[in-house]
MIZA-499569 format. One record per residue (C-alpha): residue number from 1; z, y, x. Coordinates in steps of 0.05 Angstrom, whole numbers, padded with zeros to 5 digits. Last residue first. Example, Ala and Ser with C-alpha at 12.3 -4.5 7.8 and 13.67 -1.06 7.14 Angstrom:
% MIZA-499569
     i       zz       yy       xx
     2    00143   -00021    00273
     1    00156   -00090    00246
END
This chain:
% MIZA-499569
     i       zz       yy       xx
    78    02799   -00219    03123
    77    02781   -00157    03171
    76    02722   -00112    03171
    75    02660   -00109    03212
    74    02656   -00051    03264
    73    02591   -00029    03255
    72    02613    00034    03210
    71    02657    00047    03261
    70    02711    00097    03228
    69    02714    00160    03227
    68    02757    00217    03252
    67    02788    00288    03232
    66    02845    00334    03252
    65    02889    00397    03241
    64    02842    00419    03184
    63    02865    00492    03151
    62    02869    00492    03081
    61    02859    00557    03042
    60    02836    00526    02982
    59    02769    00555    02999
    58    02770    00527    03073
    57    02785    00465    03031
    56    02717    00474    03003
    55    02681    00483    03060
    54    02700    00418    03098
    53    02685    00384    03047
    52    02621    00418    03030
    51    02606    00407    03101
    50    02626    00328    03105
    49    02566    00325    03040
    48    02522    00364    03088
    47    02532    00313    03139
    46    02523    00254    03102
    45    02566    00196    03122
    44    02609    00192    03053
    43    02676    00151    03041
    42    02727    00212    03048
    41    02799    00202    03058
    40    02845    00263    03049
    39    02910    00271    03081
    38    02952    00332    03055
    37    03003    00383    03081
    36    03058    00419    03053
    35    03076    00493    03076
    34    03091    00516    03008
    33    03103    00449    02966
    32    03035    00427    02944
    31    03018    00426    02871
    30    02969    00483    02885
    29    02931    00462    02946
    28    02915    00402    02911
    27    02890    00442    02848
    26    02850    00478    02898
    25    02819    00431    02936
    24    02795    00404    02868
    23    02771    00458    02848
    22    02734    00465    02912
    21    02707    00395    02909
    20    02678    00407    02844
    19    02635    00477    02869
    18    02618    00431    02918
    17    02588    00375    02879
    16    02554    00416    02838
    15    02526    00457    02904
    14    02502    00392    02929
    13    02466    00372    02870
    12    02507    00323    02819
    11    02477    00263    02780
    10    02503    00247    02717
     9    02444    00219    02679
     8    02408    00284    02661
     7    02427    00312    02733
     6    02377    00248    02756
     5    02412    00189    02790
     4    02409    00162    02861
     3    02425    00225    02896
     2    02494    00210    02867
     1    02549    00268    02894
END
């Protein structure tokens, strides 16, 4: 999802963005040997963004075991 740009220039609402995420979800779901799990890493802060997530692998039919974050203070390592 870009807030930043207008739907003209590629921007996505929320509900775009979800209705993306769930085919995705999906197709993941679907190339997954029965029983199979995934790890997905997701670079977004926004709490309704985390919801569509979280929604659309519901949709899949994934169930989440676990989630955390990172410190976003926490400067990184070189």
């Amino acid at each position: 999802m870009n807030k930043s740009l207008s739907k003209a220039d590629g921007g996505k609402s929320l509900a775009d963005y979800e209705g993306l995420m769930t085919l995705s979800m999906k197709e993941i779901a679907r190339v997954l040997k029965p029983g199979g799990w995934a790890t997905v890493v997701f670079h977004n802060t926004d709490a309704s963004v985390w919801r569509c997530l979280h929604d659309a692998a519901s949709a899949a039919g994934f169930e989440f075991h676990e989630a955390s974050s990172l410190d976003r203070k926490q400067q990184s390592h070189k």
